[in-house]
C-alpha positions as CSV (number, residue, x, y, z in Angstrom):
1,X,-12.4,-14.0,-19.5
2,X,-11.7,-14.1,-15.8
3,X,-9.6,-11.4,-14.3
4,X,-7.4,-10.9,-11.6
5,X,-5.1,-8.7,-9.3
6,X,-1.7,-9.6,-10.3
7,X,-0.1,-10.4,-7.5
8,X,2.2,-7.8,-5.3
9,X,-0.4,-5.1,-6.1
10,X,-2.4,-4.0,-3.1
11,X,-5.5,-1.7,-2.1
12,X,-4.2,0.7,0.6
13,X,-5.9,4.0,1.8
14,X,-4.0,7.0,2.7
15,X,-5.9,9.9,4.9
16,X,-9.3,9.8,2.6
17,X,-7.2,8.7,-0.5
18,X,-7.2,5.3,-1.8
19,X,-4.7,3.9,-3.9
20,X,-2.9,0.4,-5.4
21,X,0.5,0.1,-4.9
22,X,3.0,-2.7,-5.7
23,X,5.1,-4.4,-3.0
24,X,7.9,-6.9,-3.2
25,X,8.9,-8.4,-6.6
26,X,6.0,-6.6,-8.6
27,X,7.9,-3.2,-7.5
28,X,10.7,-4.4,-9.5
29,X,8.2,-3.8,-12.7
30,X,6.3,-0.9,-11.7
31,X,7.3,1.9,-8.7
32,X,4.1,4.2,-9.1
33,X,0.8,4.1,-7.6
34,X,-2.8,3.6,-9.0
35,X,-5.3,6.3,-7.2
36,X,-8.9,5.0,-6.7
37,X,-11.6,7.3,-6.9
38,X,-14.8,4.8,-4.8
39,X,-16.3,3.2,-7.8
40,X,-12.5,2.5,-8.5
41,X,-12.4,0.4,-5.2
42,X,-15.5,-1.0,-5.8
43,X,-14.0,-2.6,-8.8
44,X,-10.5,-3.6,-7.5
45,X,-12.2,-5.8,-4.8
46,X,-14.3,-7.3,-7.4
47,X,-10.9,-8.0,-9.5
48,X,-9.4,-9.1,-5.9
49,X,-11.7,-12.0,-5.7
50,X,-12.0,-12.1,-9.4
51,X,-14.2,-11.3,-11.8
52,X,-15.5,-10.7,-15.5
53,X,-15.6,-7.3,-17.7
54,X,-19.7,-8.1,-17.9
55,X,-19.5,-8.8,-14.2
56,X,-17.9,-5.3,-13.5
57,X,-20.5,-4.0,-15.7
58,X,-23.6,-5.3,-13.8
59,X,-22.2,-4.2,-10.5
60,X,-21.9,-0.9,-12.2
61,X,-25.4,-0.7,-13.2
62,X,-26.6,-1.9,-10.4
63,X,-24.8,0.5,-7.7
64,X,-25.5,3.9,-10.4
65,X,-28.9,4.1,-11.1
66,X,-29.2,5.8,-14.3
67,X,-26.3,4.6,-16.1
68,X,-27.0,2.6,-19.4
69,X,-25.0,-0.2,-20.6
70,X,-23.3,1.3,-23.2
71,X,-21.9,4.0,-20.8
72,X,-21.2,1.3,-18.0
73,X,-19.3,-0.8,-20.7
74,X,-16.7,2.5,-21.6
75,X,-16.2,3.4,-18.0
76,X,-15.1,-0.3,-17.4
77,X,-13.0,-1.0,-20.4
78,X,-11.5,2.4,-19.4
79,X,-10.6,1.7,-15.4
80,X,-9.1,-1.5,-16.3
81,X,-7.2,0.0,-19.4
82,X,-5.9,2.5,-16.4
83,X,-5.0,-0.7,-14.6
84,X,-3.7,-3.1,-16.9
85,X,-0.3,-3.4,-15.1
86,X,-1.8,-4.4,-11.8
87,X,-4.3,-7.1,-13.8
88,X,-3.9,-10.6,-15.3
89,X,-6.3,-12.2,-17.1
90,X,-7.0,-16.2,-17.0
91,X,-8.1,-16.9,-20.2
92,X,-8.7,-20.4,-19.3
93,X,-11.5,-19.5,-16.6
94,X,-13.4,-18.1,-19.7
């Protein structure tokens, strides 16, 4: 399933701090902000130009050497569980 950055929510960094944060009608739905720890940004521009769970998962065991796929899987499933508001996912791109 492909997924995507909803649209309104954008990447912005603040001093050394990165975070998402929604603008214009998605602010209506959600007033917070999403800190992004690096691997964090790594994946939002992935989901920017969209992407797959797997594909997340191969970038992130290519870029950590030493991380199995088991372990790769979880910390994926679990940034874009943290995310879900700022994602949509195209089911038909599957």
């Amino acid at each position: 399933m492909m997924l995507k950055t909803k649209k309104g929510f954008i990447l912005r960094k603040l001093a050394s701090e990165y975070m998402v944060v929604a603008i214009g009608e998605a602010s209506k739905n959600f007033n917070g902000m999403i800190r992004m720890n690096e691997t964090a940004v790594l994946y939002w521009k992935e989901l920017e130009k969209g992407t797959t769970e797997q594909q997340l998962v191969e970038k992130t065991l290519e870029r950590f050497e030493g991380v199995d796929a088991d372990t790769a899987r979880k910390d994926v499933r679990e940034f874009l569980d943290t995310i879900s508001v700022a994602i949509e996912n195209d089911a038909a791109d599957d």
